[in-house]
PyMOL CGO cylinders between C-alpha atoms (Angstrom):
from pymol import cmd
from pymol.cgo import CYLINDER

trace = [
    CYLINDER, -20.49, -9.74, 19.61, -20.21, -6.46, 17.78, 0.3, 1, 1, 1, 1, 1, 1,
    CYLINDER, -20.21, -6.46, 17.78, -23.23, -3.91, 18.22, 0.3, 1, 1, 1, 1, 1, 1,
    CYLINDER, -23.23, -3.91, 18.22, -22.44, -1.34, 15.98, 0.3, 1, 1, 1, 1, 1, 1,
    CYLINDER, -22.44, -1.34, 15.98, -25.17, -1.61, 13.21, 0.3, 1, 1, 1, 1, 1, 1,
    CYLINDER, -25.17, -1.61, 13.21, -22.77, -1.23, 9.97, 0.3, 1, 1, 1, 1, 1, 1,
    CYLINDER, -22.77, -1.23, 9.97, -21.59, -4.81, 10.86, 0.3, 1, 1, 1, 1, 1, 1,
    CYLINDER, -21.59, -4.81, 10.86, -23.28, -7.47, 8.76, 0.3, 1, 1, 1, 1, 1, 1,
    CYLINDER, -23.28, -7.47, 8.76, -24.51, -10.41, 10.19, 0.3, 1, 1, 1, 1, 1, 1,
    CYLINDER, -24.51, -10.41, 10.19, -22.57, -12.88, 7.79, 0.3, 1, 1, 1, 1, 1, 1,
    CYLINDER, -22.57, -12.88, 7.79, -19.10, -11.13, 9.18, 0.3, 1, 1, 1, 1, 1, 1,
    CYLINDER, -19.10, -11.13, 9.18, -20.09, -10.76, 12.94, 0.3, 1, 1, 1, 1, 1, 1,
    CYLINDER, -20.09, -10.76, 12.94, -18.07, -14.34, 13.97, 0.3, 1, 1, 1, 1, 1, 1,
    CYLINDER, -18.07, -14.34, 13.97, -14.84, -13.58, 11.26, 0.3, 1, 1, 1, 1, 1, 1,
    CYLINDER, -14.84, -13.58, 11.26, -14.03, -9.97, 12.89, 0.3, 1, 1, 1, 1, 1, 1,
    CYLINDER, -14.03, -9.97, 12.89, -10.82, -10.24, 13.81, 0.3, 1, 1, 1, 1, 1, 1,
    CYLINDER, -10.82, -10.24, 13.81, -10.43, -6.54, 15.45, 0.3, 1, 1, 1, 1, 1, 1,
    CYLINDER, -10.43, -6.54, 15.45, -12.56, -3.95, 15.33, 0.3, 1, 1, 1, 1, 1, 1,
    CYLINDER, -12.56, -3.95, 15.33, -15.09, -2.16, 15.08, 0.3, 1, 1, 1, 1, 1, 1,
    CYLINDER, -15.09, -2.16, 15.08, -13.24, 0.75, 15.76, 0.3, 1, 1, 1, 1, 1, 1,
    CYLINDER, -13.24, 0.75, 15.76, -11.65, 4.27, 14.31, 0.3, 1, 1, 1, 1, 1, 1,
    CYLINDER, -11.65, 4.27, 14.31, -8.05, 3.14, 14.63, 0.3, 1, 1, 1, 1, 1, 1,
    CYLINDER, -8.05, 3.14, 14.63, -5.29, 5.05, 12.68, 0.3, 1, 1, 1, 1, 1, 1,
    CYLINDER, -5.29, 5.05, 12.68, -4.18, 2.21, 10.97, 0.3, 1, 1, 1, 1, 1, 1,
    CYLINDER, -4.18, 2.21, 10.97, -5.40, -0.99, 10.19, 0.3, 1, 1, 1, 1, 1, 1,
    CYLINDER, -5.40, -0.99, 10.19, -3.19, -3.52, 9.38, 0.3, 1, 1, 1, 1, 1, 1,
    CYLINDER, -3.19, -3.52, 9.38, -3.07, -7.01, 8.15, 0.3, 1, 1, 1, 1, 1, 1,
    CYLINDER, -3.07, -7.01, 8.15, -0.75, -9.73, 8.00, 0.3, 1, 1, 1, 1, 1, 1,
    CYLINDER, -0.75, -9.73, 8.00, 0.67, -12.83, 7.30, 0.3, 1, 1, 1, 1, 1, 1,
    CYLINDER, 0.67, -12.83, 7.30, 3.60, -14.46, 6.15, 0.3, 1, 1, 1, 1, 1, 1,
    CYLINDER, 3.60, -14.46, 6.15, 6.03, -11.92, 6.24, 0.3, 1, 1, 1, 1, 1, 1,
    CYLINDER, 6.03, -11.92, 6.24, 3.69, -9.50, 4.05, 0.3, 1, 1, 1, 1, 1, 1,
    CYLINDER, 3.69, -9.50, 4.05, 1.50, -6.56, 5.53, 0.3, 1, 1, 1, 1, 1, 1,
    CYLINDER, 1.50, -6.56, 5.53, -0.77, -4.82, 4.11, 0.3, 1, 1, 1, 1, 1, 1,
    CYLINDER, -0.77, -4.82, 4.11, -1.51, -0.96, 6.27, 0.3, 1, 1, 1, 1, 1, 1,
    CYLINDER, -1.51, -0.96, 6.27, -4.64, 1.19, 5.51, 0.3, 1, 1, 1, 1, 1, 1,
    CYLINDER, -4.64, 1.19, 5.51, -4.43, 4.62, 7.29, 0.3, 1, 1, 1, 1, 1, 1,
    CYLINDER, -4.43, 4.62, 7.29, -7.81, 5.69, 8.49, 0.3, 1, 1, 1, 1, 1, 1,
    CYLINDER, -7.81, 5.69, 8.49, -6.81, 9.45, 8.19, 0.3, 1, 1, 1, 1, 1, 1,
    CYLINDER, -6.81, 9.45, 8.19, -10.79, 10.19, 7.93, 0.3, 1, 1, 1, 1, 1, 1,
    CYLINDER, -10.79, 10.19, 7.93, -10.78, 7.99, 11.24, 0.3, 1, 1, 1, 1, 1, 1,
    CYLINDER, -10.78, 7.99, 11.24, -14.14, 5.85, 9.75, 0.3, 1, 1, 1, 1, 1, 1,
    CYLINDER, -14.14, 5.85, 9.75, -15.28, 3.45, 12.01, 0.3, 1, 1, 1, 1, 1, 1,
    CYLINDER, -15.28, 3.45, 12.01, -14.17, -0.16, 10.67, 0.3, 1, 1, 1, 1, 1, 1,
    CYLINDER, -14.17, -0.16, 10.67, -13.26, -3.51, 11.50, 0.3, 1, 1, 1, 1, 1, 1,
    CYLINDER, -13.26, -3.51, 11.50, -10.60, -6.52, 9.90, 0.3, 1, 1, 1, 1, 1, 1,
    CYLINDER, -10.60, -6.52, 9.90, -11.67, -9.88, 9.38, 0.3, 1, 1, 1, 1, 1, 1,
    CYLINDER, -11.67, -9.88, 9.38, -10.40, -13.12, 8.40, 0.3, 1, 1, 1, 1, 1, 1,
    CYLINDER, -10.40, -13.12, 8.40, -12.31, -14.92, 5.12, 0.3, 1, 1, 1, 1, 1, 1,
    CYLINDER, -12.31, -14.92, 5.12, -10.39, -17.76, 4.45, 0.3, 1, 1, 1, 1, 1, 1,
    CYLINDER, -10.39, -17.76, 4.45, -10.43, -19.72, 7.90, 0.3, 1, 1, 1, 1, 1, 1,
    CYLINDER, -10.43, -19.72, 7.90, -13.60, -18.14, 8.89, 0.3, 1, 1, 1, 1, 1, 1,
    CYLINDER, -13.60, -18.14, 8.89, -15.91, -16.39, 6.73, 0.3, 1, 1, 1, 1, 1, 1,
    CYLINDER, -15.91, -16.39, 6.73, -15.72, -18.25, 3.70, 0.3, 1, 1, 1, 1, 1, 1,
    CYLINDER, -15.72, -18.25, 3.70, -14.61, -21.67, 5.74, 0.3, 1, 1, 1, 1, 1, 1,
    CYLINDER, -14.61, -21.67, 5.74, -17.43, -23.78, 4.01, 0.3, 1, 1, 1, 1, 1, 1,
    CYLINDER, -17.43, -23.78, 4.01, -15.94, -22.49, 0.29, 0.3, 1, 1, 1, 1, 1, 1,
    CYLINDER, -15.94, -22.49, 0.29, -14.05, -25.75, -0.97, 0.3, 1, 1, 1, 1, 1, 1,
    CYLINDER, -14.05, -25.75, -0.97, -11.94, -23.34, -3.45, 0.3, 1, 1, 1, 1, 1, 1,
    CYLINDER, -11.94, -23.34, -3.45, -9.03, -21.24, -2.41, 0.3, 1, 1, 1, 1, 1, 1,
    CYLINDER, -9.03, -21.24, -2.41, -9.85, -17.62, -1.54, 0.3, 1, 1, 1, 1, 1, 1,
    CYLINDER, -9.85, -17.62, -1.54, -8.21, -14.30, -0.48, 0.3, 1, 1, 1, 1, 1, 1,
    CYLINDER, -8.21, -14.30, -0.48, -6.98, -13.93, 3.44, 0.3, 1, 1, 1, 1, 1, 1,
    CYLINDER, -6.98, -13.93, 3.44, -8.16, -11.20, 5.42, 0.3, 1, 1, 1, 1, 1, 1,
    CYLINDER, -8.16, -11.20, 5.42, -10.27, -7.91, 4.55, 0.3, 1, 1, 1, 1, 1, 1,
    CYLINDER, -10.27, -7.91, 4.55, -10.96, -4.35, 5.92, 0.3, 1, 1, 1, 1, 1, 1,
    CYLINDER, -10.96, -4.35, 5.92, -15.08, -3.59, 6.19, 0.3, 1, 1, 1, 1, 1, 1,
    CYLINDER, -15.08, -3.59, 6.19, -15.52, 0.26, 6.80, 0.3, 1, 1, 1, 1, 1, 1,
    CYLINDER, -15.52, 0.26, 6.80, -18.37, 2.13, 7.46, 0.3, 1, 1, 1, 1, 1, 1,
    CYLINDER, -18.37, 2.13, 7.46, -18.88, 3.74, 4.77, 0.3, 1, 1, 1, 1, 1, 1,
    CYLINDER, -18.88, 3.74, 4.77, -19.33, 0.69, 2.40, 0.3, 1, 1, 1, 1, 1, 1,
    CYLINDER, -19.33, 0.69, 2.40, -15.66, 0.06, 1.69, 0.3, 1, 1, 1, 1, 1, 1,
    CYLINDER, -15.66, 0.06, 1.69, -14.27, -3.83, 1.36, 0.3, 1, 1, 1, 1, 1, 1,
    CYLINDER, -14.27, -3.83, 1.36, -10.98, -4.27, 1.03, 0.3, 1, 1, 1, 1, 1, 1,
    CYLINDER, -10.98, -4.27, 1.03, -10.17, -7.61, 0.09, 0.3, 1, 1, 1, 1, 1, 1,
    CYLINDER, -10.17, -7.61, 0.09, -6.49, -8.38, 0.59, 0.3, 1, 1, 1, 1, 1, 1,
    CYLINDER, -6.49, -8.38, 0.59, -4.05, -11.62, -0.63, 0.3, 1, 1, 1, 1, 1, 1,
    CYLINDER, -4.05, -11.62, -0.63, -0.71, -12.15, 1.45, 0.3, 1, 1, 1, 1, 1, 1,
    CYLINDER, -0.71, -12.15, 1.45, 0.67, -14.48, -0.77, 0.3, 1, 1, 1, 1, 1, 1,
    CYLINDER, 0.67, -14.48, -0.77, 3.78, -16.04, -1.02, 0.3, 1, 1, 1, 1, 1, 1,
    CYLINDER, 3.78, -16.04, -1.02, 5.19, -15.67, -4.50, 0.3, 1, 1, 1, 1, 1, 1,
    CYLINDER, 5.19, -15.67, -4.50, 2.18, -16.68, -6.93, 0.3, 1, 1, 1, 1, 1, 1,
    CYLINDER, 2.18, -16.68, -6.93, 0.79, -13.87, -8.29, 0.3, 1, 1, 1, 1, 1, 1,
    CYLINDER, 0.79, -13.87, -8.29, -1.77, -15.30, -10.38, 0.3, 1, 1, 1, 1, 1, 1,
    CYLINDER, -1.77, -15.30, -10.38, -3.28, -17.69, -7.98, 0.3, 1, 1, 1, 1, 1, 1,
    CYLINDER, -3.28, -17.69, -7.98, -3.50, -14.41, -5.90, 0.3, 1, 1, 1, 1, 1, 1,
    CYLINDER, -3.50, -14.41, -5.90, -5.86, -13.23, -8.21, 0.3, 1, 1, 1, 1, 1, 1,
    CYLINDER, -5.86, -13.23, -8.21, -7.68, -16.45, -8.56, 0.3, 1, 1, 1, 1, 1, 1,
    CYLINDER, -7.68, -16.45, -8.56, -8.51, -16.51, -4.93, 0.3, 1, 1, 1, 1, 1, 1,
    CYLINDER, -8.51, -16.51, -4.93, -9.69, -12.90, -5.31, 0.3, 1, 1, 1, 1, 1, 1,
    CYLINDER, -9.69, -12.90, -5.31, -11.97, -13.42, -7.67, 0.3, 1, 1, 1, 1, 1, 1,
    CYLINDER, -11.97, -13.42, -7.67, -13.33, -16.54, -6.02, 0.3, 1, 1, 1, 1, 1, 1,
    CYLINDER, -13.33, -16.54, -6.02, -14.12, -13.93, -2.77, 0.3, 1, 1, 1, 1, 1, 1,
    CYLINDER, -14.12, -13.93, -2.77, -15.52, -11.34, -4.81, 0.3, 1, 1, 1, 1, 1, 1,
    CYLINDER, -15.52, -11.34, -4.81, -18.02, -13.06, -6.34, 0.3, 1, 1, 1, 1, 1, 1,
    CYLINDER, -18.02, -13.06, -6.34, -18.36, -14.47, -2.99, 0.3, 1, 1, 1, 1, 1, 1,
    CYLINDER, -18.36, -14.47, -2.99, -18.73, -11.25, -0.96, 0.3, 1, 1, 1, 1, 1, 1,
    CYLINDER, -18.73, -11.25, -0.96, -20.96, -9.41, -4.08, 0.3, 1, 1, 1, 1, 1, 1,
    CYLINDER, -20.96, -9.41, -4.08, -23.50, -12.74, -3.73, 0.3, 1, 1, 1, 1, 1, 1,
    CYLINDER, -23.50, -12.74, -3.73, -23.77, -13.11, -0.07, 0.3, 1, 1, 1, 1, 1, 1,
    CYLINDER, -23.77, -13.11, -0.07, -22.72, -9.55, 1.29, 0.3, 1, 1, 1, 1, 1, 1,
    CYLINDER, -22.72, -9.55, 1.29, -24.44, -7.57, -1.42, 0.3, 1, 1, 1, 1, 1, 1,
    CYLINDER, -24.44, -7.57, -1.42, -23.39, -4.43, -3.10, 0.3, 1, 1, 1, 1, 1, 1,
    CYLINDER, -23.39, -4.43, -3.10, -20.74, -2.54, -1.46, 0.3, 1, 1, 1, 1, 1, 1,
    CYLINDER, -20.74, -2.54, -1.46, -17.35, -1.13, -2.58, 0.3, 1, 1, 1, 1, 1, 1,
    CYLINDER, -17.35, -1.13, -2.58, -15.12, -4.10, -2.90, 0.3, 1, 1, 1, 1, 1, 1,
    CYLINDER, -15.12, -4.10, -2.90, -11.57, -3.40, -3.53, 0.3, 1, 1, 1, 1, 1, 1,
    CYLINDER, -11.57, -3.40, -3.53, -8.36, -6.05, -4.11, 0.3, 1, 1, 1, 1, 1, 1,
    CYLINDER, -8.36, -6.05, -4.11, -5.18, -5.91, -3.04, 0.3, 1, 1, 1, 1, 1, 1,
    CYLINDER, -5.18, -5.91, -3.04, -2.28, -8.44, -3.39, 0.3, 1, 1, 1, 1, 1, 1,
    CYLINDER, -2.28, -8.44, -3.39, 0.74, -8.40, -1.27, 0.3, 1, 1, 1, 1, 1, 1,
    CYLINDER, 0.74, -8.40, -1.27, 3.15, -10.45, -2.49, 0.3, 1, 1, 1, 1, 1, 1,
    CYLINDER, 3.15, -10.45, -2.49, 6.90, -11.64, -2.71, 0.3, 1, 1, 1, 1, 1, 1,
    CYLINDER, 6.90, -11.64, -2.71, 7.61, -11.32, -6.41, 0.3, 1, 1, 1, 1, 1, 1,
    CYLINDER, 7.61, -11.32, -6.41, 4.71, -8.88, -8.35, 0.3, 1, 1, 1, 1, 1, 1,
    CYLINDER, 4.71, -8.88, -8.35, 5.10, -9.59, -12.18, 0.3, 1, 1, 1, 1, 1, 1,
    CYLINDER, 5.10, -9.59, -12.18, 5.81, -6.70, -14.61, 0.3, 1, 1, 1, 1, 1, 1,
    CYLINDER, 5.81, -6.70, -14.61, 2.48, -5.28, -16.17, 0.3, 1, 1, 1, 1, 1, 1,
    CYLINDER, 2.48, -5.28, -16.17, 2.87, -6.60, -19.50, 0.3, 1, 1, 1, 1, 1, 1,
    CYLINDER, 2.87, -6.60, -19.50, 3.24, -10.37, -17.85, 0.3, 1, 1, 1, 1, 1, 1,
    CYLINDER, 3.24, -10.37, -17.85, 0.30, -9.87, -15.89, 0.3, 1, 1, 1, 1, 1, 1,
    CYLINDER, 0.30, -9.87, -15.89, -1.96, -13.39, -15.90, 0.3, 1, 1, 1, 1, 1, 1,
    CYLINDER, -1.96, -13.39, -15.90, -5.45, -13.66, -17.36, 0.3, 1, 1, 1, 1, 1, 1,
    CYLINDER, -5.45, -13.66, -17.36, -6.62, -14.29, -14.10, 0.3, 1, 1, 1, 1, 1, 1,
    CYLINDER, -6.62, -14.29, -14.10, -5.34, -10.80, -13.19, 0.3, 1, 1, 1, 1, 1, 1,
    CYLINDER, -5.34, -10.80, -13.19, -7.22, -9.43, -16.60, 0.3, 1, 1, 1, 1, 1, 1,
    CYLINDER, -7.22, -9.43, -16.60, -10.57, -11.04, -15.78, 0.3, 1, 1, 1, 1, 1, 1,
    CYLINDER, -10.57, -11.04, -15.78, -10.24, -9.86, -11.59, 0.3, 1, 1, 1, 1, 1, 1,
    CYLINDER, -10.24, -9.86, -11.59, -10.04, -6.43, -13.71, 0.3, 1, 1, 1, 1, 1, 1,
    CYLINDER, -10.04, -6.43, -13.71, -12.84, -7.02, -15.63, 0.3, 1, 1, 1, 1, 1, 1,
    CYLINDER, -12.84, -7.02, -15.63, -15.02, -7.99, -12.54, 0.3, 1, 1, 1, 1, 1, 1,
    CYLINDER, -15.02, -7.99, -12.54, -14.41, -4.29, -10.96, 0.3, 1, 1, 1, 1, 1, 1,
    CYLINDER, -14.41, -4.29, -10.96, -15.44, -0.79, -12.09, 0.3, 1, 1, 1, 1, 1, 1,
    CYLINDER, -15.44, -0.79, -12.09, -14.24, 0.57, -15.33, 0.3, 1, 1, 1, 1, 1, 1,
    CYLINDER, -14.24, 0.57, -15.33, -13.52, 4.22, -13.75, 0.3, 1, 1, 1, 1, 1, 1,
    CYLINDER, -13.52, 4.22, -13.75, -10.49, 4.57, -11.95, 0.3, 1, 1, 1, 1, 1, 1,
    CYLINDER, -10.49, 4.57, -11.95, -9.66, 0.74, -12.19, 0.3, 1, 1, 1, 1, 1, 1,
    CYLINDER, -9.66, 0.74, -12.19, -6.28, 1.54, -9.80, 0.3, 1, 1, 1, 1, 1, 1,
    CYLINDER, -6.28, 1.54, -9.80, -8.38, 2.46, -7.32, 0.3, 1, 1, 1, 1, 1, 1,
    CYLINDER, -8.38, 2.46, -7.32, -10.28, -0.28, -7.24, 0.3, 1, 1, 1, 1, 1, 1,
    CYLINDER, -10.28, -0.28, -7.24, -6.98, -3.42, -7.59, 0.3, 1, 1, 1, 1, 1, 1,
    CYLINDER, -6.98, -3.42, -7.59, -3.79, -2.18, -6.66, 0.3, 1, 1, 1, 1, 1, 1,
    CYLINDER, -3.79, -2.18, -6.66, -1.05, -4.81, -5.45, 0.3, 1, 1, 1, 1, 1, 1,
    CYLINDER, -1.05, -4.81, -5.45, 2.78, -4.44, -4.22, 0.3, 1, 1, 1, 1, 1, 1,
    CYLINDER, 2.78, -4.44, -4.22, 5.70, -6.31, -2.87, 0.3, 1, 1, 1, 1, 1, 1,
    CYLINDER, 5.70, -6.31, -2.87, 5.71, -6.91, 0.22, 0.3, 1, 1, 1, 1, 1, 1,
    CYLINDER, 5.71, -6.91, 0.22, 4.47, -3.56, 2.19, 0.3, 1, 1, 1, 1, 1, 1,
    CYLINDER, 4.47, -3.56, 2.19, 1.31, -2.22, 0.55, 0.3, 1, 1, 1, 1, 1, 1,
    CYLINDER, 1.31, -2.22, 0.55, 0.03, 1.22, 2.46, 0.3, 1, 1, 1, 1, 1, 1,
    CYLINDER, 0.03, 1.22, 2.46, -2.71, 3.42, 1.69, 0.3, 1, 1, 1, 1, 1, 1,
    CYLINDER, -2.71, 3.42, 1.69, -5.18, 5.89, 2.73, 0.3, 1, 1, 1, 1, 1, 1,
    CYLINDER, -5.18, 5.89, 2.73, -8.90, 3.95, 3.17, 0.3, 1, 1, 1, 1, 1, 1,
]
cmd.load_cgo(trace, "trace")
């Protein structure tokens, strides 16, 4: 069991790796990765939601996620090729993770096969949108084909 205090209690049984200051923390699953470089080496750990964390939610939700230090959530979707159900299940952890975590700096990510042009985006994308900050909404859903990589 982890000891290092930043660690909540609800994700102490779900961490998959971690906690640690890795370079990179990756995720994966079905052929699609998502890589956050920890060039500010923060302490963090991975852990899976759907088969774990969230195992007693009857509705779909989101796969893994990155908890740092410093408040940070990344909430991440491998998915096949269904973007909008991607951001279904992201919105169902969320709402999850801002009710039973509390208030921290969630971010989603969907990693995906096929990523729809903007202007096809689904309403399930628009209201995922709606749920994060205003400011700087790339920074807070960003989603690729794929290989998503960024700096956390």
């Amino acid at each position: 069991m982890p000891s290092d205090n930043f660690v909540p209690k609800l994700l102490q049984k779900s961490i998959i790796s971690g906690p640690d200051s890795r370079k990179l923390f990756v995720l994966e699953e079905k052929g699609k990765k998502w890589i956050g470089k920890n060039i500010n080496k923060k302490k963090g750990f991975t852990f899976q939601i759907d088969k774990d964390f969230m195992k007693d939610v009857e509705t779909k939700k989101c796969d893994k996620g990155l908890f740092l230090e410093n408040g940070d959530v990344y909430l991440v979707e491998l998915k096949g090729v269904d973007f909008n159900t991607a951001c279904k299940q992201l919105i169902v952890t969320l709402d999850y993770c801002k009710e039973n975590l509390g208030n921290y700096n969630y971010f989603c990510r969907v990693v995906g096969k096929e990523i729809p042009k903007k202007e096809l985006y689904s309403t399930s994308y628009r209201l995922l949108k709606s749920k994060l900050p205003k400011d700087k909404i790339k920074k807070y859903i960003d989603e690729k084909s794929n290989v998503l990589e960024e700096i956390v």
